[in-house]
C-alpha positions as CSV (number, residue, x, y, z in Angstrom):
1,X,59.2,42.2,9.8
2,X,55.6,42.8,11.6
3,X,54.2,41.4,14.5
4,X,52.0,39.3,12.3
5,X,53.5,37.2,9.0
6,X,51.1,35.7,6.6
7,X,52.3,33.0,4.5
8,X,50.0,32.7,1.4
9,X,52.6,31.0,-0.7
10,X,51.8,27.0,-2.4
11,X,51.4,24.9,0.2
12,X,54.6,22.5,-1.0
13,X,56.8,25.8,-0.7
14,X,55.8,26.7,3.0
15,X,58.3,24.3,5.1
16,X,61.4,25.3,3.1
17,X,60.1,29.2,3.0
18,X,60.5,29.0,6.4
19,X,63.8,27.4,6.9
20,X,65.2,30.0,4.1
21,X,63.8,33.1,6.1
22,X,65.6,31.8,8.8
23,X,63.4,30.0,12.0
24,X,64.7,33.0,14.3
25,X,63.9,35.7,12.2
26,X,60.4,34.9,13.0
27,X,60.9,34.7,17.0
28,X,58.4,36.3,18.5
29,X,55.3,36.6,15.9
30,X,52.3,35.4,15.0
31,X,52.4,33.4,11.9
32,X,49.6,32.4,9.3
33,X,49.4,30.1,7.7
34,X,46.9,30.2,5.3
35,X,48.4,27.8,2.9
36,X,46.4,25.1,1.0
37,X,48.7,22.0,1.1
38,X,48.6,21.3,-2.9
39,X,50.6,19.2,-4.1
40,X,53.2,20.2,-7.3
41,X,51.9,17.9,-8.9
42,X,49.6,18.4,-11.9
43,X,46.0,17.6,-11.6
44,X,45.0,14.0,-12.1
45,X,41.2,13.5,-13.9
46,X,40.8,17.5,-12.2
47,X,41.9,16.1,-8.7
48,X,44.6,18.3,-7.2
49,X,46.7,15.9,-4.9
50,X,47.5,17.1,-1.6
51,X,50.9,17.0,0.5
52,X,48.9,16.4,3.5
53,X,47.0,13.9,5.1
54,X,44.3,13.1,7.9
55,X,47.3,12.0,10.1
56,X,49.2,14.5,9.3
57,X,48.3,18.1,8.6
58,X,50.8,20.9,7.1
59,X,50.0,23.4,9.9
60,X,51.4,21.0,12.6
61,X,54.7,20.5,10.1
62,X,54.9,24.0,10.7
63,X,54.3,24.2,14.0
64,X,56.9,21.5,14.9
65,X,59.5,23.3,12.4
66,X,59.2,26.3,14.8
67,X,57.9,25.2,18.3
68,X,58.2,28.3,20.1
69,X,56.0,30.5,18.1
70,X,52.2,30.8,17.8
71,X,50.8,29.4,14.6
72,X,47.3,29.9,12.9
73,X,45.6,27.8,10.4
74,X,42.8,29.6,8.7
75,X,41.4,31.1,5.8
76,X,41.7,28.8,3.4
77,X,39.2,26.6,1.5
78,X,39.0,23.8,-1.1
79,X,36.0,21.9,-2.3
80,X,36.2,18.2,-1.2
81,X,35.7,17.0,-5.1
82,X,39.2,18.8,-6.1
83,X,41.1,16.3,-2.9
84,X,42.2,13.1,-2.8
Protein backbone atom coordinates (compact mmCIF):
# COMPACT_ATOMS: atom_id res chain seq x y z
CA UNK A 1 0.00 0.00 0.00
CA UNK A 2 1.17 3.88 -0.45
CA UNK A 3 1.91 6.38 1.84
CA UNK A 4 -1.29 8.00 1.04
CA UNK A 5 -4.89 5.80 0.66
CA UNK A 6 -7.81 7.52 -0.78
CA UNK A 7 -11.13 6.12 -0.06
CA UNK A 8 -13.63 7.30 -2.74
CA UNK A 9 -16.07 4.46 -2.12
CA UNK A 10 -20.17 5.33 -0.97
CA UNK A 11 -20.09 6.90 2.04
CA UNK A 12 -22.33 3.93 3.92
CA UNK A 13 -19.44 1.42 2.80
CA UNK A 14 -16.43 3.48 4.24
CA UNK A 15 -16.54 2.20 8.16
CA UNK A 16 -16.77 -1.47 7.22
CA UNK A 17 -14.09 -0.98 4.23
CA UNK A 18 -11.97 -0.14 6.77
CA UNK A 19 -12.47 -2.85 9.30
CA UNK A 20 -12.23 -5.49 6.18
CA UNK A 21 -8.76 -3.98 5.12
CA UNK A 22 -7.75 -4.52 8.39
CA UNK A 23 -7.14 -1.18 10.91
CA UNK A 24 -3.30 -2.10 10.93
CA UNK A 25 -2.78 -2.44 7.54
CA UNK A 26 -3.23 1.20 7.31
CA UNK A 27 -0.66 2.07 10.37
CA UNK A 28 1.28 4.63 9.39
CA UNK A 29 -0.57 6.62 6.36
CA UNK A 30 -2.36 9.32 5.44
CA UNK A 31 -5.94 8.48 4.72
CA UNK A 32 -8.61 10.34 2.62
CA UNK A 33 -11.43 10.41 2.94
CA UNK A 34 -13.25 11.88 0.42
CA UNK A 35 -16.43 10.11 0.90
CA UNK A 36 -19.95 11.77 0.68
CA UNK A 37 -21.88 10.19 3.53
CA UNK A 38 -25.09 9.06 1.26
CA UNK A 39 -27.24 7.10 2.52
CA UNK A 40 -28.29 3.51 0.65
CA UNK A 41 -31.24 4.56 0.65
CA UNK A 42 -33.06 5.58 -2.52
CA UNK A 43 -33.82 9.16 -3.08
CA UNK A 44 -37.00 10.50 -1.45
CA UNK A 45 -38.95 13.53 -3.62
CA UNK A 46 -34.91 13.86 -5.26
CA UNK A 47 -33.48 14.20 -1.63
CA UNK A 48 -30.60 11.82 -1.05
CA UNK A 49 -30.63 11.02 2.73
CA UNK A 50 -27.47 11.23 4.47
CA UNK A 51 -25.80 8.72 7.15
CA UNK A 52 -24.46 11.69 8.94
CA UNK A 53 -25.44 14.45 10.87
CA UNK A 54 -24.49 17.94 12.29
CA UNK A 55 -23.49 16.17 15.58
CA UNK A 56 -21.96 13.64 14.09
CA UNK A 57 -19.87 13.67 11.02
CA UNK A 58 -18.55 10.44 9.00
CA UNK A 59 -14.93 11.69 8.95
CA UNK A 60 -14.76 11.68 12.89
CA UNK A 61 -16.40 7.87 12.69
CA UNK A 62 -13.42 7.25 10.86
CA UNK A 63 -11.11 8.90 12.79
CA UNK A 64 -12.32 7.26 16.07
CA UNK A 65 -12.32 3.72 14.16
CA UNK A 66 -8.53 4.35 13.68
CA UNK A 67 -7.14 6.88 16.30
CA UNK A 68 -3.68 6.63 15.58
CA UNK A 69 -3.52 7.66 12.02
CA UNK A 70 -3.97 11.09 10.26
CA UNK A 71 -7.30 11.52 8.57
CA UNK A 72 -8.41 14.09 5.89
CA UNK A 73 -11.78 15.15 4.89
CA UNK A 74 -11.83 16.93 1.62
CA UNK A 75 -12.80 17.04 -1.85
CA UNK A 76 -16.07 16.31 -1.83
CA UNK A 77 -19.30 18.41 -2.56
CA UNK A 78 -23.02 18.16 -2.54
CA UNK A 79 -25.63 20.83 -3.22
CA UNK A 80 -27.58 21.61 0.03
CA UNK A 81 -31.06 20.99 -2.00
CA UNK A 82 -30.10 17.16 -2.55
CA UNK A 83 -29.58 16.86 1.86
CA UNK A 84 -31.85 16.38 4.38
Amino acid sequence: MGEIIIFSIPGFALLETIKDIGIKKLEGKTVWDITNAFSSDAPVNGVIKLISSSEEFLSENVQKLIPLYHVVKAMNTIEVHLMY
